[in-house]
RODO-2510 file (C-alpha; in nm, 4 decimals, decimal comma):
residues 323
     n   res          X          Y          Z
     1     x    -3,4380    -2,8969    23,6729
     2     x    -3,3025    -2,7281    23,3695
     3     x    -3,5321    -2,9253    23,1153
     4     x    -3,8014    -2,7101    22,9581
     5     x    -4,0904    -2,6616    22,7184
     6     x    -4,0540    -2,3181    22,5775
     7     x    -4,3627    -2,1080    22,4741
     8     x    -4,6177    -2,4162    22,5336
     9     x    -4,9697    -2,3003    22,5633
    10     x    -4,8819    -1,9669    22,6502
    11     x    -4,6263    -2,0483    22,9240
    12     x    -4,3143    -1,8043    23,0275
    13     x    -4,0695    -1,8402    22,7789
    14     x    -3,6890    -1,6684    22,8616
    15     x    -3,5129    -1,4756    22,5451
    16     x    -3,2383    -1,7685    22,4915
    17     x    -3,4633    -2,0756    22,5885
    18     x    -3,7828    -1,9876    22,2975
    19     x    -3,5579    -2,0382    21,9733
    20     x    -3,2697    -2,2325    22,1317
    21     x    -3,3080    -2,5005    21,8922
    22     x    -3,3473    -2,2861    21,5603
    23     x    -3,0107    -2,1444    21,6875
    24     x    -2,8318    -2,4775    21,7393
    25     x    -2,9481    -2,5838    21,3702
    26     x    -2,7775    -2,2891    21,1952
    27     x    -2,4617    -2,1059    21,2022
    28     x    -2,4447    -1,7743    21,0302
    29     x    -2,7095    -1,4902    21,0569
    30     x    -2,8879    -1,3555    20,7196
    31     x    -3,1861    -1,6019    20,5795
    32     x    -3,3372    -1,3668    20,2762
    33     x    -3,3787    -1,0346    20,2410
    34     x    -3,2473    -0,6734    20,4261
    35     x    -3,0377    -0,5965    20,1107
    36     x    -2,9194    -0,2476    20,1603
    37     x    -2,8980    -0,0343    19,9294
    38     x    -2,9517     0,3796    19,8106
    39     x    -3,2346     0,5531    19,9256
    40     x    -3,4896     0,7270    19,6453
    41     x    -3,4745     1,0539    19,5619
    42     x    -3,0699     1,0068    19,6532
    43     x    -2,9540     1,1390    19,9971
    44     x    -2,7474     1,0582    20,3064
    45     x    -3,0117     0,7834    20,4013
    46     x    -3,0029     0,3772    20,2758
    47     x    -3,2822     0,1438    20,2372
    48     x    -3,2878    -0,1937    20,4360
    49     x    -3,5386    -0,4821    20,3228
    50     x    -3,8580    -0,4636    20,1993
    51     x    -3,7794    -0,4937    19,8024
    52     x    -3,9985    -0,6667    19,5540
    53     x    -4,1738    -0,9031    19,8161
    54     x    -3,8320    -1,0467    19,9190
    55     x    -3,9069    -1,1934    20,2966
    56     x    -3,6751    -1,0338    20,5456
    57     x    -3,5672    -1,2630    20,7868
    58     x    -3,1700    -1,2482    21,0549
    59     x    -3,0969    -1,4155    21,3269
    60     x    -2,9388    -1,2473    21,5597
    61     x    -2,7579    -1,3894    21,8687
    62     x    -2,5806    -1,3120    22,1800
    63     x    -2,2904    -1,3907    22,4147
    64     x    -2,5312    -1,5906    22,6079
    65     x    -2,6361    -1,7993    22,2514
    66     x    -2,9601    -1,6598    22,2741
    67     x    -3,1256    -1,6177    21,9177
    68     x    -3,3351    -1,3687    21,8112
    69     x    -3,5104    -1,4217    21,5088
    70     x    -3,5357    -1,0754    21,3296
    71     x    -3,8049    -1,0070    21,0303
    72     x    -3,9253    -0,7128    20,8349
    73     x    -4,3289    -0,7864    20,8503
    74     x    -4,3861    -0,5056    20,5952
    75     x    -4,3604    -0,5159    20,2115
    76     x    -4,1912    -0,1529    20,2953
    77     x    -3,8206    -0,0976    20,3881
    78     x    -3,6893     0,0254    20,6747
    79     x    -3,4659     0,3321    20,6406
    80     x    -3,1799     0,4431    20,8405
    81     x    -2,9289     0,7796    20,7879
    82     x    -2,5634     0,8694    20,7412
    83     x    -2,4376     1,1080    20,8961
    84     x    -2,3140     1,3819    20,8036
    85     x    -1,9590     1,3273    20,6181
    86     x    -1,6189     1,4387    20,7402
    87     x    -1,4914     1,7607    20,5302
    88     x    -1,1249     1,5994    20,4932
    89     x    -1,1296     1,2313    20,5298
    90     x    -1,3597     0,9263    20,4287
    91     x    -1,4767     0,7012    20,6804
    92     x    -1,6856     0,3330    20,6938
    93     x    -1,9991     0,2952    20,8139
    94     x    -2,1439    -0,0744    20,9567
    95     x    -2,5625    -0,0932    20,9142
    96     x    -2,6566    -0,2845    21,1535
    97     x    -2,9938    -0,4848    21,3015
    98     x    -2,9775    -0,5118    21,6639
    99     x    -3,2026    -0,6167    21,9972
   100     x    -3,2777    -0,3328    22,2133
   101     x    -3,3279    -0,5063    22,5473
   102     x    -3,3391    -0,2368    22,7323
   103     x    -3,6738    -0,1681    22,6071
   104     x    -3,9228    -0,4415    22,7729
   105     x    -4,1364    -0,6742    22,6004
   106     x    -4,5054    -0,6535    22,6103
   107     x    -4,7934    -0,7997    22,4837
   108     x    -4,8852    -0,4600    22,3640
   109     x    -4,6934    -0,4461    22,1073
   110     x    -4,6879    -0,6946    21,8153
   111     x    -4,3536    -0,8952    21,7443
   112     x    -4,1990    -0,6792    22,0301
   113     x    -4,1387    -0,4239    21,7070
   114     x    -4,0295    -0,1807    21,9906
   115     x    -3,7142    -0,3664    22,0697
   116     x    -3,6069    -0,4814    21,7227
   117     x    -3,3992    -0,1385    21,5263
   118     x    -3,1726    -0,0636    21,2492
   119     x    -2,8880     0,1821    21,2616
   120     x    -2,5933     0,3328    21,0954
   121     x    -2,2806     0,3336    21,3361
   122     x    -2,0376     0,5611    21,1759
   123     x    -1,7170     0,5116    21,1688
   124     x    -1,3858     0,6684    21,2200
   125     x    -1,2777     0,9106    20,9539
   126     x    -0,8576     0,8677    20,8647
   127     x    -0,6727     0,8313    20,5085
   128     x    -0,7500     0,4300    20,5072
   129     x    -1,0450     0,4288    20,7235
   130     x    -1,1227     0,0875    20,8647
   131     x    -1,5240    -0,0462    20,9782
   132     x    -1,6427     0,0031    21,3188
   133     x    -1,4732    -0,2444    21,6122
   134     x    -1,7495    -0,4005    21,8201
   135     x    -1,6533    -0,1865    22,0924
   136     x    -1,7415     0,0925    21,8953
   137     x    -2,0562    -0,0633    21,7876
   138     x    -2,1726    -0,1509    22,1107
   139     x    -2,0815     0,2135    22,2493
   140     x    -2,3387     0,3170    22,0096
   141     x    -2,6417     0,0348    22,0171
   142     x    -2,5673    -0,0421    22,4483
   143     x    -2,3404    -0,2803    22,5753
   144     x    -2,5705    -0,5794    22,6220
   145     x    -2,7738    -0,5330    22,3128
   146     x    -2,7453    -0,8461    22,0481
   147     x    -2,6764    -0,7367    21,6836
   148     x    -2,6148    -0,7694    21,3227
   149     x    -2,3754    -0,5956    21,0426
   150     x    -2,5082    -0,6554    20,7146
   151     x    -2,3543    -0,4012    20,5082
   152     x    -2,0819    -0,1541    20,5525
   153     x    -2,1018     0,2144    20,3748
   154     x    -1,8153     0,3831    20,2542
   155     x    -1,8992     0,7474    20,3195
   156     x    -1,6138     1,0095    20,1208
   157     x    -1,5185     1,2943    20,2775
   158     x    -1,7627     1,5893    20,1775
   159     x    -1,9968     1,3677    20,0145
   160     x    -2,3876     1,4147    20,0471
   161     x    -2,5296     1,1216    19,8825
   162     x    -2,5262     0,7603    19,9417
   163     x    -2,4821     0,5720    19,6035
   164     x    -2,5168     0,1738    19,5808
   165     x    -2,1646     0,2094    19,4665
   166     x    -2,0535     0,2379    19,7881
   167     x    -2,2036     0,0008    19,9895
   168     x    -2,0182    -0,3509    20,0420
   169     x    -2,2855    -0,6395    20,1224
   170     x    -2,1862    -0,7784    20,4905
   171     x    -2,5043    -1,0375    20,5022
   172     x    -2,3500    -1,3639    20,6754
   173     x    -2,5829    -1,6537    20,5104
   174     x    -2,7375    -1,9219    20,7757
   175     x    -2,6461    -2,2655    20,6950
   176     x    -2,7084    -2,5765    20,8153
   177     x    -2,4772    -2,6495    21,1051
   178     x    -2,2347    -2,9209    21,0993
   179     x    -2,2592    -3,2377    21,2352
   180     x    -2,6311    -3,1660    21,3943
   181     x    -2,9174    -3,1537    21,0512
   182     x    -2,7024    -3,2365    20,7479
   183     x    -2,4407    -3,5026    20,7130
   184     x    -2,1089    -3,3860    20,8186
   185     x    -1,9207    -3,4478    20,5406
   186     x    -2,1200    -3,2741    20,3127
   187     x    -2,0592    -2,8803    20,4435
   188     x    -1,7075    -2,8400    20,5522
   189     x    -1,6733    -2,5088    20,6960
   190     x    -1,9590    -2,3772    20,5097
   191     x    -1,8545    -2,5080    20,2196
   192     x    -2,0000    -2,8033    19,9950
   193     x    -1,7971    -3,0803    19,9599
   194     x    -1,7032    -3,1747    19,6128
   195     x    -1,8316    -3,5407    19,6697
   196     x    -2,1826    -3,4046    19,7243
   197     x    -2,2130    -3,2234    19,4101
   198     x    -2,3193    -3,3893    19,0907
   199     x    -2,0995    -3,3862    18,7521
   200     x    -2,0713    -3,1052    18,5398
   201     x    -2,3123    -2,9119    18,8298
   202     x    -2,0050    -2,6836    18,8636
   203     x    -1,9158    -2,4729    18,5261
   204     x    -1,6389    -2,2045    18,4712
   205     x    -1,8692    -1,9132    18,4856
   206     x    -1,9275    -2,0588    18,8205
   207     x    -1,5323    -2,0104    18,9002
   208     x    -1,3459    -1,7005    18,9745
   209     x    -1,0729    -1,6921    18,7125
   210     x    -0,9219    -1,4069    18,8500
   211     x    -0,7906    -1,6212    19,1761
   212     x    -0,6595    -1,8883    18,9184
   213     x    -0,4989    -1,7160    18,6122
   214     x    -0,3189    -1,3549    18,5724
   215     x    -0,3308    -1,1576    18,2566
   216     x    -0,1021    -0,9521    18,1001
   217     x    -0,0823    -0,7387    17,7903
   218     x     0,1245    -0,5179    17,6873
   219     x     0,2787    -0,5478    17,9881
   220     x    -0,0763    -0,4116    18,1694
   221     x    -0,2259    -0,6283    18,4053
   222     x    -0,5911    -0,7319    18,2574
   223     x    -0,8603    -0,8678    18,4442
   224     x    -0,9135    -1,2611    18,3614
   225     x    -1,2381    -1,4585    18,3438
   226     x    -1,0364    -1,7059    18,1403
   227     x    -1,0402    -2,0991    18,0592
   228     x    -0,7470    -2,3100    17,9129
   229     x    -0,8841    -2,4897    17,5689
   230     x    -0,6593    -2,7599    17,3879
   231     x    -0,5563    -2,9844    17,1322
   232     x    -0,3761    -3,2238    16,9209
   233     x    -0,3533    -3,1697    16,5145
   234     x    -0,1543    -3,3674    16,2302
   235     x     0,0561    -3,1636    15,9882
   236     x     0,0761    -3,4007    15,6880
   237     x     0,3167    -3,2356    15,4364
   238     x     0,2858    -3,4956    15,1365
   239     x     0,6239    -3,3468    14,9021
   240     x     0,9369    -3,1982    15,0365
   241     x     0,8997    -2,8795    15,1952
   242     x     1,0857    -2,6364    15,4342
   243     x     0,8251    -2,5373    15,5665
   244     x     0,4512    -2,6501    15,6527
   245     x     0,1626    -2,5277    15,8141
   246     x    -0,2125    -2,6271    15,9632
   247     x    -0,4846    -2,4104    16,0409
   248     x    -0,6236    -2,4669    16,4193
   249     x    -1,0020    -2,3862    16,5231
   250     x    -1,0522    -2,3659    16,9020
   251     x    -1,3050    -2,5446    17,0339
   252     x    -1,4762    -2,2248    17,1835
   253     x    -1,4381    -1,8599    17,0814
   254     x    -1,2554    -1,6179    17,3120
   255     x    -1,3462    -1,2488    17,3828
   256     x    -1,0272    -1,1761    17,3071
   257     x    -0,6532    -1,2374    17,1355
   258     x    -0,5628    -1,5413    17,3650
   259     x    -0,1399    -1,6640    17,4555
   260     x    -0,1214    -2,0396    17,1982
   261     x     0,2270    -2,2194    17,2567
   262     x     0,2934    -2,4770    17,0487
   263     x     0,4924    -2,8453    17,0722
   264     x     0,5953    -3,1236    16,8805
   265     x     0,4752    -3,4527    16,9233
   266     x     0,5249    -3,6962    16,7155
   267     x     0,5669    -3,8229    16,3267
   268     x     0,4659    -4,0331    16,0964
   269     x     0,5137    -4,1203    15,7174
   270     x     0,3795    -3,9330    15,3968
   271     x    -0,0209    -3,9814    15,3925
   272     x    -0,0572    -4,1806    15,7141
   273     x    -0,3706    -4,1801    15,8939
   274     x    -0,4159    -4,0130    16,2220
   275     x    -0,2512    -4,1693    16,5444
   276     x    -0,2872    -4,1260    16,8579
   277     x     0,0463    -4,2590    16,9358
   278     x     0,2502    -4,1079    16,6531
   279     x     0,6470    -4,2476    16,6278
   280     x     0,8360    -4,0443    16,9373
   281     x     1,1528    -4,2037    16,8192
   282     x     1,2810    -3,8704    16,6594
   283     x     1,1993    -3,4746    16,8132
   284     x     1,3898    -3,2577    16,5786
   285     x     1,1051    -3,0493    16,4484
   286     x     0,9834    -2,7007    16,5762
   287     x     0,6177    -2,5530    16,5876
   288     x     0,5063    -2,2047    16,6521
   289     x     0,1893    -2,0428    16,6786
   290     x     0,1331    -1,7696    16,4196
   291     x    -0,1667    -1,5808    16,2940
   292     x    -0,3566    -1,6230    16,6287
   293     x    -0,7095    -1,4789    16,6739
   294     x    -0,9972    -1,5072    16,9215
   295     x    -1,0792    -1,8059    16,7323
   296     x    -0,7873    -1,9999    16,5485
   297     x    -0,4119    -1,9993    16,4758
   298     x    -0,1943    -2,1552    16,2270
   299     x     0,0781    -2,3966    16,3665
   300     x     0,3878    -2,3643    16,1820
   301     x     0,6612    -2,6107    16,1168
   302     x     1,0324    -2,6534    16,0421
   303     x     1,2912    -2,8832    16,1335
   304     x     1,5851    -2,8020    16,3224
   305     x     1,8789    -2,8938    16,1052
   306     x     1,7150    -2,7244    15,8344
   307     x     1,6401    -3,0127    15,6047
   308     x     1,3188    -3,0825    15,4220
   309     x     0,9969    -3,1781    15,5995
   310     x     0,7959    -3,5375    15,4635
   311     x     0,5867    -3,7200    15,6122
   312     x     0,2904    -3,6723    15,9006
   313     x     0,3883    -3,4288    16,1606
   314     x     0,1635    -3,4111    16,5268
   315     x     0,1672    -3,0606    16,6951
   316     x     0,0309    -2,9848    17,0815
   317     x    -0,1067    -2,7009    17,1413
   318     x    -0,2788    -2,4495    17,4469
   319     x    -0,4430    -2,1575    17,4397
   320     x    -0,5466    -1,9409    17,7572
   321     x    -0,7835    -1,6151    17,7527
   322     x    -1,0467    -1,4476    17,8513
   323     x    -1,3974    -1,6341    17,7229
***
């Protein structure tokens, strides 16, 4: 019979059959904690866990879905050492938290803290060095030994200290599987779904602008946190003129000098009140955006055929930059 009881009142328990169930309910590894990071005085070893009464707590797993439930006990990290860096090229380094199960467990030894270790598998030095294969890994740690990468360390050739700089986070967060705990169609492939999340929960610091808008100036590429603002303003030039302008506030400031364009959109006659469906019968009038700064413009008008401006004249307008 294949249906069991794990770990009930002290009964043998197998590796894969004592959190079985914990490992169904998540996918992903890292639960809190075992941030690495640089090692104090500076040297070619890294801290793992252990920082300002953070809880450490992994899962690891094997090829036989076996979990192994990994946690630092101590308010003190673990540490682990780099090797000694290649004199002509840089390599990448995986940290990693792995099952030694070629060491036995006993009773003698609390939370089997003899099988349970950290290391740095270093990687292979070359001009655009790439992180350690699993192969490699497991060459190091044994073949049938469970693990964990959660960070990678980019050690340059010659170097003899390991700054934070140069380590890349590799943590995999557990999350509730799908389908099994939560409701389906509220993670979708680790990801919320928008229908779960309440209005205005999501804001545009929360966004990464770079993936949405590219910046330019001066023809130099600029990094981008940016948002788009907006807006609709009335022009009312009450005598003949050739030319007209309004001054525009945006809603928000910007950090810096953001791109305004500028379109018609409607008229009306002298001293009218504000529309919001201005005559469209007519489009002969141009606007531009002049005197921008991080926090207004003035829209400019004049009429194509050169004649006089009267009357009410609407201008759109967008600006985009960095906020």
């Amino acid at each position: 019979m294949a249906l069991g009881f794990p770990n009930s009142n002290g009964g043998r328990t197998t590796d894969s059959a004592l959190f079985h169930a914990l490992g169904n309910a998540f996918v992903g590894s890292w639960i809190s904690g075992f941030r690495v990071r640089q090692a104090s005085p500076v040297g070619m070893n890294v801290l793992i866990g252990g920082e300002n009464g953070i809880p450490d707590d992994l899962l690891v797993r094997d090829a036989m879905s076996a979990t192994f439930p990994v946690s630092n006990l101590s308010t003190q990290p673990v540490q682990a050492s780099v090797t000694t860096a290649n004199s002509a090229n840089p390599r990448i380094d995986a940290v990693v938290i792995y099952i030694d199960t070629n060491v036995a467990a006993s009773q003698t030894v609390a939370n089997n803290e003899n099988r349970t270790k950290a290391i740095v598998v270093p990687g292979t030095p070359a001009t655009n060095p790439s992180a350690p294969t699993p192969s490699q890994i497991k060459a190091k740690i044994g073949a049938s030994n469970p693990y964990e990468v959660i960070a990678e360390i980019r050690v340059n050739a010659g170097t003899t200290t390991i700054l934070d700089s140069v380590i890349t986070d590799r943590r995999n967060p557990a999350t509730l599987a799908d389908g099994r705990i939560n409701r389906a169609e509220m993670f979708k492939n680790g990801v919320i779904g928008s229908d779960a999340l309440g209005n205005d929960i999501v804001l545009p610091r929360h966004l990464k602008w770079s993936d949405f808008i590219q910046s330019k100036r001066n023809n130099s590429s600029k990094s981008s946190s940016s948002i788009t603002q907006h807006g609709v303003a009335m022009l009312n030039v009450p005598s003949n003129a050739l030319e007209a302008t309004v001054q525009i506030t945006f809603p928000k400031q910007f950090k810096t000098i953001p791109t305004v364009v500028c379109s018609f959109g409607g008229y009306g006659q002298p001293g009218d009140a504000w529309t919001d469906t201005p005559n469209s019968s007519w489009g002969g009038c141009a606007f531009s955006a002049v005197g921008v700064t991080n926090t207004s413009f003035t829209a400019r008008c004049r009429r194509f055929d050169g004649a006089q401006l009267l009357g009410t004249y609407y201008v759109n307008w967008i600006a985009i930059g960095s906020v």
